[in-house]
BADO-438431 format. One record per residue (C-alpha): x, y, z; residue in three letters. Coordinates in steps of 0.001 Angstrom, whole numbers, padded with zeros to 6 digits, always signed. Layout:
BEGIN
XYZala;...
% end
This chain:
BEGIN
-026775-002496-035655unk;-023367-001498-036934unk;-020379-003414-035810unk;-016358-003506-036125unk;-015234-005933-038482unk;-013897-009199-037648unk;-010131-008128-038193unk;-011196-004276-036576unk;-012752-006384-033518unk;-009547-008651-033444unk;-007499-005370-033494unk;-009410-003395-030949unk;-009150-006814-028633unk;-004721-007070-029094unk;-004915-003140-027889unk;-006851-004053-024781unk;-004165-006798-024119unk;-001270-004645-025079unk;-002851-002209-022958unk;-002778-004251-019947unk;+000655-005973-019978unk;+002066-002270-020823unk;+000137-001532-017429unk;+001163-003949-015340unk;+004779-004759-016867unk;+005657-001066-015790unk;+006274-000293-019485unk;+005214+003582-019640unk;+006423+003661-022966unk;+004702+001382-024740unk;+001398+002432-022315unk;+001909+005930-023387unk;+002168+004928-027405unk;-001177+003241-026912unk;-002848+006417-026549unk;-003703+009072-029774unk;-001843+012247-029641unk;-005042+013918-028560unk;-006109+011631-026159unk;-008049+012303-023319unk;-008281+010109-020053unk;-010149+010487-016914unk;-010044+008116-013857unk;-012126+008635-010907unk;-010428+009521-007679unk;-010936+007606-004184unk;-012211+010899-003165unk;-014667+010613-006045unk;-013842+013001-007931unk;-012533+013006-011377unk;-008789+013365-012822unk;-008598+014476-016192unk;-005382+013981-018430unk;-004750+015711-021436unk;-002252+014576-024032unk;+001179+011873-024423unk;+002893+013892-021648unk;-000440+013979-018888unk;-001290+009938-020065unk;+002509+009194-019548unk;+002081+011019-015592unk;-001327+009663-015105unk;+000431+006038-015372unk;+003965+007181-013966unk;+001385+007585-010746unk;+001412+003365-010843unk;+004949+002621-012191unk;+006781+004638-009695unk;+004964+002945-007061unk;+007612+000113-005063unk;+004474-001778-004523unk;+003120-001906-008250unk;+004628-004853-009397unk;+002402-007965-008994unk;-000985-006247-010159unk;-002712-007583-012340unk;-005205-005876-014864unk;-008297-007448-016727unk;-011088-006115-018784unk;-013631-008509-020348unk;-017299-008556-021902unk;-016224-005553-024424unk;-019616-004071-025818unk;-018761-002049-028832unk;-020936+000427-029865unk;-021027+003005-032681unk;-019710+006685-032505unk;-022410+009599-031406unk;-020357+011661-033436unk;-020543+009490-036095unk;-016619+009290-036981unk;-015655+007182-039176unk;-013427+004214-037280unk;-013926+005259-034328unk;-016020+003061-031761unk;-017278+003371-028359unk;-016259+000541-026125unk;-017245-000477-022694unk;-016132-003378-020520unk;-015954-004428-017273unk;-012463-004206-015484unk;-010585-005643-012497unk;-007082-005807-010803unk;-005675-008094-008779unk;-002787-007983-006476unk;+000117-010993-005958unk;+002412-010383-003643unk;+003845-014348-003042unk;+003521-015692-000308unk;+000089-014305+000316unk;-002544-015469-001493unk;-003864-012914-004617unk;-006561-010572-004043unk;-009119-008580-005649unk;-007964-004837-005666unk;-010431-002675-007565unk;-013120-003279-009600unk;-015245-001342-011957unk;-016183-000487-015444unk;-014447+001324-018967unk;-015766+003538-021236unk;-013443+004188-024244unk;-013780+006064-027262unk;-011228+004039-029767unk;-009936+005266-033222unk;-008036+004126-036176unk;-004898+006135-036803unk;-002433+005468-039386unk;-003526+001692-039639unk;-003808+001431-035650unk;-006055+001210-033195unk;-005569+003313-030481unk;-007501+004709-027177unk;-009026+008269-027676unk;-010555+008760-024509unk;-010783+006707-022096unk;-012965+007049-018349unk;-011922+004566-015827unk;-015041+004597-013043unk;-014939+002659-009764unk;-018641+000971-008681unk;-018683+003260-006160unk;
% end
């Protein structure tokens, strides 16, 4: 079975952290810069339906949705148990990653509390030296 390398995985892991504290620190900038050129995200709606964004400008208003919220500050984002697997298209550096992903909410004095829940499926790939996102799909366990 093919695999990142250990400095590709290491990599690939720092953009999932900058990725969240970019998130949650309401830094759209540094969110947006995370993303290829091309990239392509899609989040499921609470309707259950699917949002598609195209591009740095439709990734920077897909976030802008969370950042311009008064009540964003305090989440909290997490993915974990990252499962890498190869391309189907058979790019070179590019990988397929899925993980399991959570938020939280703090809002001191009440306690924290599981928000949302559900899983990642993201197409990574190196560009210029860095990893960045591709596409990503963001589904709820609905």
């Amino acid at each position: 079975m093919m695999e990142p390398s250990a400095q590709d995985r290491m990599e690939i892991y720092e953009l999932y952290a900058r990725y969240s504290w970019a998130l949650d620190t309401g830094d759209t900038d540094g969110y947006v810069a995370l993303f290829t050129a091309d990239a392509e995200a899609t989040e499921e709606t609470r309707e259950g339906g699917l949002e598609v964004r195209k591009g740095h400008d439709e990734i920077r208003k897909l976030v802008l949705k969370f950042h311009d919220r008064p009540d964003f500050p305090g989440h909290q984002h997490q993915m974990s148990q990252l499962i890498f697997d190869a391309d189907p298209q058979g790019r070179v550096d590019h990988w397929v990653v899925r993980s399991y992903a959570w938020a939280t909410i703090n809002h001191p004095p009440a306690a924290p509390h599981l928000h949302w829940c559900g899983h990642v499926r993201d197409v990574v790939a190196k560009v210029d030296g860095k990893w960045k996102i591709k596409s990503k799909a963001i589904m709820g366990w609905a």
